[in-house]
N, C-alpha and C positions, 0 to 999 in steps of 0.2 A: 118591890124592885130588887132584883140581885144584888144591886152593888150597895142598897142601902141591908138587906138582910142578907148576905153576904155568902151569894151563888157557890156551893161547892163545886171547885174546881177539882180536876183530876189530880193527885200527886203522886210524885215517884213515889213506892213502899219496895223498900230493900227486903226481898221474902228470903230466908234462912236461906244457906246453903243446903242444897241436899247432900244426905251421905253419900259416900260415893265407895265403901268397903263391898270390895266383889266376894268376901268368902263368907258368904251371913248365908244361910236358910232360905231354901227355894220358897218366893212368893207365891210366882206362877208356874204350874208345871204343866208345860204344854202336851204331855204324853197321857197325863188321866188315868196313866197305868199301875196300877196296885200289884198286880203281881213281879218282883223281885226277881224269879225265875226266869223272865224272860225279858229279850234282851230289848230296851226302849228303841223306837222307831228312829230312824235318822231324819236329824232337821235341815232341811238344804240352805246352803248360803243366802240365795235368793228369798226366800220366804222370814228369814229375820229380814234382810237390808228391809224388804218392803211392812213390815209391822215397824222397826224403829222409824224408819221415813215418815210412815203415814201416822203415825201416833201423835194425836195435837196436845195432850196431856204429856209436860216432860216429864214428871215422876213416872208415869204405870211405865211409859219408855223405856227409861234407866230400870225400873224393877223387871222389867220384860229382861234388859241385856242383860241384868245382873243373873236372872234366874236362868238364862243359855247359858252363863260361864259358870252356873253349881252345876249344871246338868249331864249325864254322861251322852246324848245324844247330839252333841255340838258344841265344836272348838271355834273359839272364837277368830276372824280370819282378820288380817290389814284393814280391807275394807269394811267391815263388820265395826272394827273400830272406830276408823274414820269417819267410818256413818254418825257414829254417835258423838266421838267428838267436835263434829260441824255441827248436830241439833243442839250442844250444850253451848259453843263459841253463840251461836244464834241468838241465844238466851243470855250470853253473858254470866256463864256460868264457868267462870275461867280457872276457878280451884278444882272443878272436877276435868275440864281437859287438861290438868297439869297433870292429875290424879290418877287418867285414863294413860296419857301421854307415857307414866312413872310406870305403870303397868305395863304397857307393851315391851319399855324395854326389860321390865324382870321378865317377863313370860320368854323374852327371845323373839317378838314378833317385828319385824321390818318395818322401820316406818319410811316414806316415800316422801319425795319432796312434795307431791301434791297434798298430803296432808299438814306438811309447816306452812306449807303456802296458807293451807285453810286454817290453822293456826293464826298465822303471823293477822289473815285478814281479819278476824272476829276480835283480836287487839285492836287493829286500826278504828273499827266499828265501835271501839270499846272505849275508845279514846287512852290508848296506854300502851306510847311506842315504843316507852321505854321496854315492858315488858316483850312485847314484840320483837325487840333486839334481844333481849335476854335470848330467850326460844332460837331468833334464829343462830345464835353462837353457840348455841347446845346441840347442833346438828348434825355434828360429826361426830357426838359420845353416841348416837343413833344410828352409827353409821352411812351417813347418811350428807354427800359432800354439794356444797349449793354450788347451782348453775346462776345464769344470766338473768335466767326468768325469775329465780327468789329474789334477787338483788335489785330486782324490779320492784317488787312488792314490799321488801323492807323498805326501800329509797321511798315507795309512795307514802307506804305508811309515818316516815318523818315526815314529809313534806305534808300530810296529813296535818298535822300539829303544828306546824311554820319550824322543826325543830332546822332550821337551815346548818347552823352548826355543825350536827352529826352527820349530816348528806356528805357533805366531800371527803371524811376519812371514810366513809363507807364506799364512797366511788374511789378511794385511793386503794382500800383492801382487794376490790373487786377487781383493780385491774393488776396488782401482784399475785393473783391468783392465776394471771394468764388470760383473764376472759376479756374478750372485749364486748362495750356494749354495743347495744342494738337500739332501732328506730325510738321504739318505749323508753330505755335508759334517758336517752340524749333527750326525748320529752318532758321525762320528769325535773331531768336537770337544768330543763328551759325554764319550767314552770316557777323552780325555784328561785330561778335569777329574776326573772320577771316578777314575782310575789315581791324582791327585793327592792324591786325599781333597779334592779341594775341590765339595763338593756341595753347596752356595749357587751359588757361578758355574754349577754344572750347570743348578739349578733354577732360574736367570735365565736360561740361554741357553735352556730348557725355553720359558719365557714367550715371550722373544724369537721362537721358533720360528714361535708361534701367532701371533702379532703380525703376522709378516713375510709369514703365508698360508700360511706351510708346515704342516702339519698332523703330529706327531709321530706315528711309528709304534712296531709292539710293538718295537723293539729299542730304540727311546729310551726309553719307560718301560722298560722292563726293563733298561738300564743303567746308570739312577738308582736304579732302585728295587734294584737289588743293592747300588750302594756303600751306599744308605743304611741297609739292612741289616747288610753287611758291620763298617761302623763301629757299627753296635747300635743304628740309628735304626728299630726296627722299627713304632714306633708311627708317627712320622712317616710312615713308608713309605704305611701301611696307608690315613693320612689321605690321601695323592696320588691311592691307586687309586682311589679313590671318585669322581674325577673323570672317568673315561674307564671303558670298557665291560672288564670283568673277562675274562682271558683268564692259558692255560696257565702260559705261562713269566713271568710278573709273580706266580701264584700258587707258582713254583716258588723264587723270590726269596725271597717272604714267607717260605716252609716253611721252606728253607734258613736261612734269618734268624732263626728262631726256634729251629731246632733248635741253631744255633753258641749260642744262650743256655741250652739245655738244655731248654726251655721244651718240651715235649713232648705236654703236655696242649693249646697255645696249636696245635700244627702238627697232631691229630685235630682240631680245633674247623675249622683252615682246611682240610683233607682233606672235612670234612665239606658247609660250608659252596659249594665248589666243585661236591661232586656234588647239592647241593639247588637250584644253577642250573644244573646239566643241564651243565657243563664238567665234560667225560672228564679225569683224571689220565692221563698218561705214566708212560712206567717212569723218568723222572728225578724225578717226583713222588715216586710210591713207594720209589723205589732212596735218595732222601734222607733219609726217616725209618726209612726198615731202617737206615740207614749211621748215624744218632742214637741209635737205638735198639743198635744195638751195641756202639756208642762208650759207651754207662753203663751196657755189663753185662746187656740185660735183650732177651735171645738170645729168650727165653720168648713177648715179645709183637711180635717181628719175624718169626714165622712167622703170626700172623692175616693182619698186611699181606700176605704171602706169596700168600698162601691169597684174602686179596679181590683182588690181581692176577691169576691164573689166571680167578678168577670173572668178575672185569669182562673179560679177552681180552687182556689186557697181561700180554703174556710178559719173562720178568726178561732183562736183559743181564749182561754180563762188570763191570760196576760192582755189579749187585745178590749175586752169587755172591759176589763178594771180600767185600762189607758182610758179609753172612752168613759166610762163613767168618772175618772179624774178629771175630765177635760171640764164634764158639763157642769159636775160642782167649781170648778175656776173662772166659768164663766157666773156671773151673778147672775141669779133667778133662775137657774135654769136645774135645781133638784128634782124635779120630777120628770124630764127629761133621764136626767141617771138614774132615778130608780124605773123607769122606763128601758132601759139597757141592762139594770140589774135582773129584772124579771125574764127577759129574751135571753137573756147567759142562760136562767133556768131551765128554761122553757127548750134549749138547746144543748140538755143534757151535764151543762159542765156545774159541779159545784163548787157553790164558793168557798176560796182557802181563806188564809188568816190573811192575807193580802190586799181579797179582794173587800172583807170586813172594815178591814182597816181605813182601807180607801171611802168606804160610805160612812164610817164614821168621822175620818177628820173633812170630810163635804160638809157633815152634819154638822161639825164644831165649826167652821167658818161661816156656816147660815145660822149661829146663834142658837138651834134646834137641838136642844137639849133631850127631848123626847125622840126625837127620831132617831139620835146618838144610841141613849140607852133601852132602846127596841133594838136596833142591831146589835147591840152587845148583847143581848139576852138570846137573842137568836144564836148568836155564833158558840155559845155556850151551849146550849140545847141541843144543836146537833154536834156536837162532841168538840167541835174545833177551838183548839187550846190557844189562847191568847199569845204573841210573842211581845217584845219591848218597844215594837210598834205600836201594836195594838194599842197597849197598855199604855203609852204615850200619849194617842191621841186620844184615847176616851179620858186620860188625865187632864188632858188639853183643852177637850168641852167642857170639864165641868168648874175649868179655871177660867174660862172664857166668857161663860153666861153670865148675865147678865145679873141674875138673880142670886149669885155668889155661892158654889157650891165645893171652897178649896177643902170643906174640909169631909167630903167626901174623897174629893180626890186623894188626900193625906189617908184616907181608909184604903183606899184605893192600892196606895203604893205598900201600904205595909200588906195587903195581898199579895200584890205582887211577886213579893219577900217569900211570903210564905209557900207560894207556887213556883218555888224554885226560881225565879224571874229577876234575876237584878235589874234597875234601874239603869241607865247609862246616862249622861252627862245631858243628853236630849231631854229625856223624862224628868230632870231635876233642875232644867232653864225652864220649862213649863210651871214647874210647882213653885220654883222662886217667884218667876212673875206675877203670878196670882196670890201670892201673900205680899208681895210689896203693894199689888194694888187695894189688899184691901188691909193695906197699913198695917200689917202681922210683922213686923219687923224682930221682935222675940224666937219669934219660929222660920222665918230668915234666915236669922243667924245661924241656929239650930241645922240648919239645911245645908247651908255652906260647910258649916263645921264639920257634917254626914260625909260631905261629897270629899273633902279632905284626908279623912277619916279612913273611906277606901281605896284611896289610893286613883282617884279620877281627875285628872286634870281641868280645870277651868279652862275655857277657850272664851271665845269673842263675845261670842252672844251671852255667854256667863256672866264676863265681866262687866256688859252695855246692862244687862237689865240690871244686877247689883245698883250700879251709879244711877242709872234711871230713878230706880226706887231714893234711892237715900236723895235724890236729887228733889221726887218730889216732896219727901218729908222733910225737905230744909235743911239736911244734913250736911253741909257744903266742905267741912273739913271732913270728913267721913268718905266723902266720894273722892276728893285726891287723897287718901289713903290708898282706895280700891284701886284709884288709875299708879298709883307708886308699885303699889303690888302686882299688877299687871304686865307696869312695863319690867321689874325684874324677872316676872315668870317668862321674859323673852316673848308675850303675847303685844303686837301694834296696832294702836287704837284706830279708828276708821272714822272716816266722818261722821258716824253716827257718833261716837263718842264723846269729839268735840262739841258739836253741835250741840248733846244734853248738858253739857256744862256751860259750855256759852250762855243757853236760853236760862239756864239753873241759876246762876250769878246775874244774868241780867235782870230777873225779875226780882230777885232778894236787893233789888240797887245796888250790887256789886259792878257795875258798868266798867271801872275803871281797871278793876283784874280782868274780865271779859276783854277788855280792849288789850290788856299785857300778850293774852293767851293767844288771841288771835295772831298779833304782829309776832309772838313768838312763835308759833304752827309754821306762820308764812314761811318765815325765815329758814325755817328746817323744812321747807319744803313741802307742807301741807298747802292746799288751797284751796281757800274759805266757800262754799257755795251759796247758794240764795237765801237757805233758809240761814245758814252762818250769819252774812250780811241782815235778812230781815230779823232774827235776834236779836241782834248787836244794835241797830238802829232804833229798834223800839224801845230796848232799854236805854237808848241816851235819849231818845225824844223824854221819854218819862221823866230821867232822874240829871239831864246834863242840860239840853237844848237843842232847836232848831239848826244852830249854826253848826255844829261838833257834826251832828248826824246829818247837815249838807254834804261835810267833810268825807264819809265814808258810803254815800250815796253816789256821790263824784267817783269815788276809790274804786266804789263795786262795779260802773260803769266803764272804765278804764281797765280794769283787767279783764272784761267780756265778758261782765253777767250784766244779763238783762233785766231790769226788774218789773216783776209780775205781778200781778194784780194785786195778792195779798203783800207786797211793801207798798202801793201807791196808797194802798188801804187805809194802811200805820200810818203814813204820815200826813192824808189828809184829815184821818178819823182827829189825829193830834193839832192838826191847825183849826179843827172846827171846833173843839172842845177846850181851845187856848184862846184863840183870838176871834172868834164867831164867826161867820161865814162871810161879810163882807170884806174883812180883813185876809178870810182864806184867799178868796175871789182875785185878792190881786198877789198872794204870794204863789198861789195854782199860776199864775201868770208867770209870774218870775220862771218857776219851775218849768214850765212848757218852752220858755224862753234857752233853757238849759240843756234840753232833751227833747229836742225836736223829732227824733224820730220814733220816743216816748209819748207822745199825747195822746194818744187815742186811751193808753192804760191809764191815765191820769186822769180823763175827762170823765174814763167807766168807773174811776175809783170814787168821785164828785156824786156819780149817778148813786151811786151804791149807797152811801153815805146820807146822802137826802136823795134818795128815790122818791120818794114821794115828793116833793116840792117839785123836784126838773121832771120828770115825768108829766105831773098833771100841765107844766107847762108847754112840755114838749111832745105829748101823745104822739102824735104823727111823724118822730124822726126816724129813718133805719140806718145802717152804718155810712150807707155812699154819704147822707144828709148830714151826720155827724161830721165827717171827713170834711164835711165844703163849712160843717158850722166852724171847724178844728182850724181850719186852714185860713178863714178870715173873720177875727172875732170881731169885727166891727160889724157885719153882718150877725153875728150872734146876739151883740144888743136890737138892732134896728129892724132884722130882718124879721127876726121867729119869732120875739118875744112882742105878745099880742095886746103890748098895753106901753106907755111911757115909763121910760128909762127911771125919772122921777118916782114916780108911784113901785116900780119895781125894787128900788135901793128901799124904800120903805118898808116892803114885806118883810123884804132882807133883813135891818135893823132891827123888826120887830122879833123878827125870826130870834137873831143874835139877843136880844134880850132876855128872850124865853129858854135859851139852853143854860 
């Protein structure tokens, strides 16, 4: 298996600088001429641009330009340059376009804003805007003065890198220069307020736009109109568009927007809405509410959409196949259904990315299928496709999931990871905690947390719930309000689920009575307790207090609006039949029905469940309407159903009660 004998993955290799001195010794001499005497042929501008262009090898390239500029049969031209400095930018070979760059201006040769632009872009590609700025403030020793459109391309290249900072002295230079921007400027500048969450400043510099005569286009509303989605302003949204002429991807915002709220009915009404103004959906229209519609389970009514895509001529992409193949691993049982859609992607030309790997792998880690996980991973390896911290997460995920315990593969797993350039994020390290608390690794736990610390990644929610979970199931009960003390200073609020593992955690160590502090203290601040809180809390007083205490907070739970469900009537009849034997039950189950009248019917199934077999063999024949009419007059419940005297039946009963 790869991940046990440990699949070579591809890795970055930083390959030498090539030299880049133009005055060394002709490599290639494209003249072939030996005689001296006579004069070498001329080599036309045209015929290098197209050998450096077409050259896929960038050394013989570079030794190609090198050996035209030793040659006496051609001068090297701007674009001859440029040519080559755009194949080395490509490569990432930024020491020789400084190198080339240093050159032109000793030669004397002009450089053109189109080539800082090709410059400044193979920075941005490069990841290194700083440099990028460097170059583009050396543009005028090149004589060479930047217009609107560099300042375009510097601006993206920051906002490339989230450098927001730099963006507004850059737009403060550009407009002391006299220039004013254009449609692109005021885009970038949108992008970068919005990347902000700052969507006021967007929708002033929105006004400013129109103000100034520039006329915003679809990528300006449409890059307001996402963030203000994105943050859950969908109503605002909606109120913008109304201003300007309805089009595709501003409707693709809205859908999107509504569907991250779940709101599902809200994104058919805009589906709807769009084709009654004669605007066609895209398959990012459609591919977004297949991809909602999967995401809650309801596989069922993302084949209609399916089904009106073909119809309207909008055929799905490699985003709609993975929606769908997520839907039918969310639904249970239904794996081979998605690899059923996995195969029709193929069979349909598209391959599969790291996305859609991903997607069959964490299917695989929630159906326990540890085998089918690590076939697709082997696969997605094989055909060259490089894992990301997806990827790597879920396949970390199965093999802390199965059942047959395999964390410490996964612990191989992650120091891979490492080694393929791939950090971890905060996601891939609540995976690998969870599966060493469960399998009681508390040593290398610690080790984990301390890691995550270490680089500078913050704990969030789910961090800090499986920590306590874990120490909570190893008994460790001071150790977890440690974790919750340190939590609430990291500014992180704990959530139900929180509570609730330390509730259930104290109540079964017979800590009842700090359970009971913790709850009234939640309440009080405002927390409120829900069922499984209440059925916790009851079970541990039934255990370690009494009947009466936990009448007390069964009244309480009923009073604030929770209802209780099957598994609390469970607890506490499971408690009355295993304290006072069942005909002792028999009349406090009375009292209780007496209390919660609109309760019985869950009390009477809690009885059944409990001694199933005894009411059953007596009651074969009951279905709910019967139970209802037994529930509603239990004197009929002795006289009527039960097929023997009342006498002879307390007897079973006591006999019963003698034997538990």
């Amino acid at each position: 298996m790869y991940l046990k004998e440990g699949c070579s993955l591809l890795l970055k290799v930083h390959k030498p600088s090539i030299p880049f001195v133009l005055n060394t010794n002709t490599i290639l001499n494209p003249t072939h001429d030996n005689d001296a005497t006579l004069s070498p042929p001329v080599v036309k501008e045209c015929d290098v641009l197209r050998r450096v262009r077409n050259e896929s090898d960038l050394t013989l390239a570079l030794e190609y330009f090198k050996s035209m500029a030793n040659s006496k049969s051609f001068k090297h031209t701007p674009l001859t340059h440029q040519s080559m400095i755009e194949k080395l930018g490509r490569r990432g070979e930024m020491d020789g376009v400084q190198y080339l760059l240093q050159q032109m201006k000793l030669d004397g040769i002009s450089c053109s804003e189109d080539l800082f632009i090709s410059i400044i872009n193979s920075y941005r590609q490069s990841g290194a805007a700083e440099q990028a700025l460097k170059t583009f403030y050396r543009m005028q020793d090149f004589g060479c003065s930047p217009t609107v459109k560099i300042y375009n391309h510097i601006l993206d290249a920051l906002l490339n890198e989230d450098r927001f900072h730099m963006i507004n002295p850059i737009y403060s230079n550009m407009k002391k220069d006299g220039l004013e921007p254009n449609v692109y400027t005021y885009n970038i500048l949108l992008k970068a307020l919005c990347k902000n969450n700052r969507v006021d400043g967007a929708h002033k510099l929105l006004i400013e736009m129109s103000n100034k005569g520039c006329s915003p286009d679809t990528v300006s509303y449409t890059t307001i109109i996402s963030c203000m989605c994105n943050l859950g302003k969908v109503k605002e949204a909606r109120d913008i568009t109304s201003r300007f002429p309805p089009i595709v991807p501003v409707y693709n915002a809205l859908i999107n927007g509504v569907c991250r709220e779940s709101n599902i009915e809200e994104a058919f009404q805009l589906l709807n809405e769009m084709m009654n103004k004669g605007i066609s959906p895209n398959v990012i229209t459609y591919t977004t509410i297949i991809n909602a519609l999967s995401d809650a389970g309801n596989i069922h009514l993302s084949l209609p959409i399916l089904a009106l895509m073909f119809k309207k001529g909008c055929g799905p992409n490699i985003h709609t196949y993975t929606s769908l193949m997520k839907g039918f691993f969310v639904k249970v049982g239904s794996v081979e259904k998605a690899l059923v859609v996995f195969y029709q992607m193929e069979r349909s030309g598209f391959s599969p990315n790291v996305t859609t790997y991903s997607t069959l792998i964490n299917g695989f880690a929630k159906a326990g299928n540890l085998i089918g996980a690590t076939e697709t991973w082997n696969d997605m390896i094989i055909h060259g496709c490089h894992p990301n911290v997806v990827a790597y997460t879920c396949m970390v995920d199965v093999l802390c999931r199965n059942l047959i315990g395999r964390v410490d593969w996964a612990i191989k797993l992650l120091d891979m990871m490492e080694e393929c350039g791939c950090l971890p994020n905060i996601m891939t390290y609540n995976v690998i905690l969870d599966g060493l608390f469960k399998e009681n690794n508390l040593a290398l736990a610690f080790w984990v947390v301390k890691e995550i610390e270490e680089r500078g990644l913050e704990l969030n929610l789910v961090t800090y719930n499986t920590m306590i979970h874990g120490f909570c199931c190893a008994g460790m009960l001071e150790e977890t309000l440690k974790v919750v003390g340190k939590m609430l200073v990291g500014g992180i609020k704990p959530d139900a689920f929180t509570f609730n593992i330390i509730i259930n955690a104290h109540c079964k160590n017979g800590k009842v009575e700090f359970a009971i502090k913790l709850l009234d203290a939640m309440t009080a601040a405002g927390w409120r307790p829900d069922i499984v809180s209440y059925t916790s809390l009851i079970c541990g007083i039934c255990e370690f207090v009494g009947l009466e205490e936990a009448n007390v907070y069964l009244h309480r739970m009923v009073n604030e609006g929770i209802s209780p469900n099957v598994a609390m009537w469970n607890v506490l009849v499971r408690f009355l039949f295993s304290r006072v034997g069942f005909s002792e039950a028999v009349i406090l189950v009375d009292s209780i029905l007496d209390s919660f009248q609109p309760l019985r019917m869950h009390v009477f199934k809690a009885v059944l469940g409990n001694f199933g077999g005894l009411i059953h063999n007596s009651f074969p024949f009951l279905d709910d309407a019967e139970l209802n009419l037994v529930m509603n007059s239990r004197a009929q419940w002795w006289s009527r159903w039960i097929k023997e005297p009342r006498q002879l039946f307390m007897q079973r009963v006591q006999g019963l009660d003698s034997g538990i």
